[in-house]
N, C-alpha and C positions, 0 to 999 in steps of 0.2 A: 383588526386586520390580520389574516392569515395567509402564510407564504409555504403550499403543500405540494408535493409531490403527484398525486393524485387528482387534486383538484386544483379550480380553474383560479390562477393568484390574482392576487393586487397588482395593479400594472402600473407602470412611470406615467408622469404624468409632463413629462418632458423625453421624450424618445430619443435614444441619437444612434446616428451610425455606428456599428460598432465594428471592429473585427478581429477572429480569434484566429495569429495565428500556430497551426501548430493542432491539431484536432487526434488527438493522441488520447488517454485516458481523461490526463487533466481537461484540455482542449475539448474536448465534445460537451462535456457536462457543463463549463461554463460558458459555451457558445448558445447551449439548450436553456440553461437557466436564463442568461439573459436578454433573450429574445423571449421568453416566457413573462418575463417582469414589464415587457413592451416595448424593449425596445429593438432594433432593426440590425440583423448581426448576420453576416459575412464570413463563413469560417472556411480558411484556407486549410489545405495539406497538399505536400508533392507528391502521396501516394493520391494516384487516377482510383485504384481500385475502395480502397475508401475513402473517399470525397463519394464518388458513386454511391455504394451503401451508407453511407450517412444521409445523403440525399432519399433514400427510400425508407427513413423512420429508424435505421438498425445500425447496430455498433457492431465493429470485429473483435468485441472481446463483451466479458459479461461483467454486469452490475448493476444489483436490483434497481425497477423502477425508471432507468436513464432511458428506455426503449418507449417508454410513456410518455416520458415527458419528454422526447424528440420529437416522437409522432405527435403530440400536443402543439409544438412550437414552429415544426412546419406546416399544419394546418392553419396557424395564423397568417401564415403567406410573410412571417417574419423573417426567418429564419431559411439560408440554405448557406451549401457547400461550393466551392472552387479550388481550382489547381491553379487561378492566374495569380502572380504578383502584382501585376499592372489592376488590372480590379480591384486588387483588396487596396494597393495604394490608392485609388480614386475615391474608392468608397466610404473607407472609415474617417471619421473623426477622433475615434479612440479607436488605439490598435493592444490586443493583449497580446503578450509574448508569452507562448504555454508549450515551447519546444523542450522536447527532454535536453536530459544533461546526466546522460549514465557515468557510469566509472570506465575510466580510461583501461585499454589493457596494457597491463603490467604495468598497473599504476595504480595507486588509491585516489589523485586526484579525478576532477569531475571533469569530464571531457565536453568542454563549451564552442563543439567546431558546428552544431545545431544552431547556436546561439549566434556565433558570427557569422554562418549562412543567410540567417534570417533577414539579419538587422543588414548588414552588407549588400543582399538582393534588394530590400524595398530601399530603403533610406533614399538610393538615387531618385526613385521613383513619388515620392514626397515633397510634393508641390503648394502643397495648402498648410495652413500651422494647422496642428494635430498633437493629442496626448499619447504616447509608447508608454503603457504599463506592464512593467514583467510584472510576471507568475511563477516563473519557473524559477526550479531552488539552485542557488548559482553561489559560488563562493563568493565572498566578501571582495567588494572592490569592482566585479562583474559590471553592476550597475554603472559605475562611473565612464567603464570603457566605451557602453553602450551608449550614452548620452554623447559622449567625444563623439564618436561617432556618429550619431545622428546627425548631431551640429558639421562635420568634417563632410561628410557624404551627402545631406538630401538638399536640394534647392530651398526649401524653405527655411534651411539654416537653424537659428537660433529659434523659430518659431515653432521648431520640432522639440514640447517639452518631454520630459522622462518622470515617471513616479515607478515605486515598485511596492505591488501589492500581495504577498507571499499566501501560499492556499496552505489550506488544512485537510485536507481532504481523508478520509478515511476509507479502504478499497470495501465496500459491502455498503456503506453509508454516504456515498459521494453527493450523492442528490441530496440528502439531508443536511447534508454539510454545506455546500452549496447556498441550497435556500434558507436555510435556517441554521449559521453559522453559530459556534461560541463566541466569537469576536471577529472584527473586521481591522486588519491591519494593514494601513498605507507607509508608507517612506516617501514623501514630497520634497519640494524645494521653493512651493508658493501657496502660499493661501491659494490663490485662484486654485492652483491644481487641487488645494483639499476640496476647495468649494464643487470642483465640478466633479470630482468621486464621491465625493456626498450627495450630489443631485443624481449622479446615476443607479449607486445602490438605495437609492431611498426609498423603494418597498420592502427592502429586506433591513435595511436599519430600522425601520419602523415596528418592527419587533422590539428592538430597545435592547441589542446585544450593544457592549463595549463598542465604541468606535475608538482604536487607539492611533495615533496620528506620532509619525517619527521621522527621524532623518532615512537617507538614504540607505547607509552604512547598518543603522540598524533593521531598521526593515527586512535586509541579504541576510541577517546573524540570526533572525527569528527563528525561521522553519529549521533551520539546522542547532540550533540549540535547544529545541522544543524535543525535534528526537535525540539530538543527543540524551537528553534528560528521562524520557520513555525508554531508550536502551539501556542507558544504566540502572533504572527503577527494575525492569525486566532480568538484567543479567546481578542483580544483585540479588533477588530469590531464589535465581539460578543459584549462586556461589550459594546460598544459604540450604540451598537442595543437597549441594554437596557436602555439604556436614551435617545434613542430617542422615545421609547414607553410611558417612562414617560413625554415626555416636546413633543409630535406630530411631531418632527423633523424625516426628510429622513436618512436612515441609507446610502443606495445609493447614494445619493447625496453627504452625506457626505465625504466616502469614494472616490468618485470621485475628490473632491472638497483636501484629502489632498494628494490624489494618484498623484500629479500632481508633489507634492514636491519631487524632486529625490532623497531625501535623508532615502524618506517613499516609493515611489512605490507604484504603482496600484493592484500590483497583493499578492493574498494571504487576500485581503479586500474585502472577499464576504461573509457577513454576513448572518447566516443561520440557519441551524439545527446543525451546528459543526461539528466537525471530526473524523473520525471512521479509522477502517482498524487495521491490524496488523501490525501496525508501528509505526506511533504514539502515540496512547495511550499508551500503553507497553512501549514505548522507553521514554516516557514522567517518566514514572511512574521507571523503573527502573532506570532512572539516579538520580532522586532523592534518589532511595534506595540504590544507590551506594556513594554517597554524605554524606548519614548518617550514612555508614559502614566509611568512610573515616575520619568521624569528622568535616565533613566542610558543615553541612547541611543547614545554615543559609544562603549558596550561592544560593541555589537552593529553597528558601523557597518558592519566586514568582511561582512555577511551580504549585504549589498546588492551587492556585487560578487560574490559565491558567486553568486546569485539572478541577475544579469546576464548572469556566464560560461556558465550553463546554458541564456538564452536564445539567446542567441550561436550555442549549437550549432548549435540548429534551423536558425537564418537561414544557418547555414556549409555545412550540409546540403542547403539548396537550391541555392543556388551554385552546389556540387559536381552537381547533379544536371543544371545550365544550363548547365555545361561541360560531363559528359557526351554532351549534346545538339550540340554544337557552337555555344552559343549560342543556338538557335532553340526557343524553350518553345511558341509554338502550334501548336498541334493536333498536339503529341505524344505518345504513348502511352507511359504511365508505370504501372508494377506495384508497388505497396506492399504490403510484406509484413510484417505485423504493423500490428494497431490498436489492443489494449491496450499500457496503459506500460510493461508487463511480460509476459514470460513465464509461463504459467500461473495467467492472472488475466481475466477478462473487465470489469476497469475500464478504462475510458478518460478517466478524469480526466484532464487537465495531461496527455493525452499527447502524447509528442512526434512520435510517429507522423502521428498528425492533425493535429498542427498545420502539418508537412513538408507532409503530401498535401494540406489544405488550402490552403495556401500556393501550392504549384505548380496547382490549378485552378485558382486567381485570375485568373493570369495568364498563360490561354490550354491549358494541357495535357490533355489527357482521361488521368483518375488512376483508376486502379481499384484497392481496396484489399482484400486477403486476409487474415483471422486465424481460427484454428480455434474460438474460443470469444465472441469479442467483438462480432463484425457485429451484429447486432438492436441492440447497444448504440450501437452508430457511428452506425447509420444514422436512431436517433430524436437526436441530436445536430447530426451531420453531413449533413442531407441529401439535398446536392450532389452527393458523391461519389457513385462505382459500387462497389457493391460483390458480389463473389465469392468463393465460399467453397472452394470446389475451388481452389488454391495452380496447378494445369498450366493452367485454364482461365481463371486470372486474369492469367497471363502473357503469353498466346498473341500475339505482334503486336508484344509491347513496344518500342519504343525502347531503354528504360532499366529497369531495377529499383532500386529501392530496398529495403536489408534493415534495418528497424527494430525490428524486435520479434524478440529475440532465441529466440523458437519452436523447441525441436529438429527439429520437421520442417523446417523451414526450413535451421536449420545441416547436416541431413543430406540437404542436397537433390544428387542429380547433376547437375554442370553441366551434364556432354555433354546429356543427357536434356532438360535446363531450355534448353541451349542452341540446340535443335534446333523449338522451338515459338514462340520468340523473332526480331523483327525484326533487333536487333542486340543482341549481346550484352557489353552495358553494365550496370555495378552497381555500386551505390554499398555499401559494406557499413559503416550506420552505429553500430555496434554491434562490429566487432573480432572478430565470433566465428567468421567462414569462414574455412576452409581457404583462404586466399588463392592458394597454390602449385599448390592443385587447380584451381582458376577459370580461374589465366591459364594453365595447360596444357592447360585447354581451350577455350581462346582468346577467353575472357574480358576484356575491358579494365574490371579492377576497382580502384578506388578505397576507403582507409576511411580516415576519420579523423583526422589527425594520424600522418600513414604519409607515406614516399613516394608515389609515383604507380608503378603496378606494372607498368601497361602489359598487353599480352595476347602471348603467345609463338606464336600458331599466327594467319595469316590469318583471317578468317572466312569 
């Protein structure tokens, strides 16, 4: 049995109503997946203007693959979009809760006023017994309000159960993640409820990942412990970047060298500009504010210096970019390459990108920034910067480069090529992933990281 992106999957063999709502990044992909798997899905949002283009095959934002597999799942005549409450309450039998939960401003905690929209609008609306599954990553305790709730507000009372099933989702990998998960994690409060999340995922459990089955309480602690632990893994390479900047030691090397130990792993040890997006930071930042609503903040105290190390990068990044320069930041011509916080993603959340290139126009540089998918995004955020989307015409002149966004066209760029359109050929490569060997042999004076300094082997 195969559960693919691309091709046509294994379908339920019990279909049920389903509704997603909340149709946002998380929300679209598993309204698409599951009405891919066969069963019959409903997905709400109170933006008119996407519900509209969701309903025509296409997402307001990018991510490999998910355009495919939408067009695939409304062609089943499975799958569509609405803005009514009153329909999705009629409709579903299972309802997912896949509302964000950003960070509050001027606050680290997670701002759950999406969450009590949600649940507060439909519940009155809730006349038939029915399962509410959150998705969404909620501070601990969340769940319980939510069930109160349900019970307090919909006609069918206690007949309205709650389970909470927290996503994994990776932004480049969502559809993979989705259909072909590393584990499936529920928080129940009755067998019946495991039983009937098992009859629903059961094309995609039948891959034979982990099913793991918890309380509530822990269920809400997963996703936020899972990145706490990816941030720390991350910004502890970082810290190790920074001693090896101070004592000339390979930050790469190093990492390699403990990556071997299985009980440390290789991966998550790529020392850099640090981690952005809307996930981690926020999820970093509100579980500690969850920590010190609880009383128990000294557990979580290590997360503040994770969260520190990471910004650390950025400011170390500029630096490097003002050496580069020989000291002299105004009116120099700076190439930023990459503007989402990742590769094959068009978010520019927390990215680090931006906040590099912003940084250095402050204070005098003329920054032009390059990313294949993300500009339109940047540019209503950011709209200082210059921005170009041709990677040869956004270089043209440069002083210096900057490589932040770890883009394959970008890792596979020719120097000499790149070298020859360029004022000087200077870069920063804050991400670890060029060919370094390649750069300065052609005559490249590059820079990454927590590295030596490599210098350029050929005159320019």
């Amino acid at each position: 049995m195969t559960v693919d992106a691309t091709t046509t999957t294994t379908t339920t063999t019990n279909p049920r109503n389903i509704t997603v709502i909340g149709c946002g990044y998380l929300g679209a992909v598993h309204a698409a997946a599951m009405a891919d798997i066969g069963h019959n899905v409903l997905g709400f949002d109170v933006d008119v203007d996407k519900v509209a283009l969701l309903n025509t095959g296409h997402t307001p934002f990018y991510e490999p693959g998910l355009d495919e597999l939408l067009e695939r799942a409304l062609a089943t005549g499975r799958l569509r979009f609405t803005t009514s409450y009153e329909e999705t309450a009629t409709f579903g039998d299972v309802h997912f809760l896949c509302v964000g939960t950003p960070q509050q401003k001027g606050s680290h905690a997670a701002d759950l006023v999406y969450v009590r929209s949600a649940i507060q609008t439909l519940a009155p609306m809730l006349t038939k017994p029915s399962l509410v599954v959150g998705k969404s990553t909620v501070p601990v305790g969340t769940a319980e309000w939510v069930r109160d709730e349900l019970h307090r507000l919909a006609p069918a009372g206690e007949d309205i159960r709650l389970a909470w099933n927290p996503e994994f989702l990776r932004e480049g990998f969502a559809v993979q993640d989705t259909l072909r998960p590393d584990r499936l994690v529920i928080g129940v409060e009755s067998q019946r409820d495991e039983a009937e999340l098992a009859d629903l995922y059961a094309p995609i459990r039948a891959q034979g990942m982990p099913w793991v089955v918890v309380d509530l309480a822990t269920a809400q602690l997963v996703k936020n412990a899972a990145n706490a632990f990816l941030a720390t893994k991350i910004s502890f390479i970082n810290a190790m970047a920074e001693l090896c900047e101070a004592t000339g030691a390979d930050v790469v090397a190093l990492a390699d060298a403990i990556g071997h130990d299985a009980r440390i792993g290789r991966r998550f040890l790529q020392a850099g500009v640090g981690f952005g997006g809307g996930c981690l930071p926020k999820d970093l930042r509100g579980f500690m504010a969850r920590a010190d609503e609880l009383g128990v903040d000294q557990a979580l105290a290590f997360l503040r210096d994770v969260d520190d190390i990471n910004m650390r990068r950025r400011r170390r990044a500029v630096d490097v970019a003002i050496e580069l320069l020989g000291g002299s930041v105004n009116g120099a011509n700076i190439a930023v390459l990459g503007a989402a916080f990742k590769p094959d993603s068009d978010d520019i959340r927390d990215s680090p990108a931006l906040d590099v290139a912003t940084s250095l126009h402050d204070i005098g540089a003329n920054v032009v920034v390059t990313d294949p998918k993300a500009l339109d995004n940047a540019r209503r955020t950011r709209p200082g910067l210059t921005y170009i989307e041709d990677v040869r015409e956004a270089v043209a002149n440069a002083d210096v480069l900057l490589h932040l966004t770890e883009w394959r066209e970008y890792r596979d760029l020719d120097p000499a090529e790149i070298g020859s359109l360029v004022s000087h050929r200077n870069i920063l490569d804050g991400r670890n992933a060029l060919d370094a060997k390649l750069w300065q042999d052609a005559g490249w004076d590059i820079r990454a990281l927590g590295r030596p300094s490599l210098g350029h082997s050929h005159a320019q």
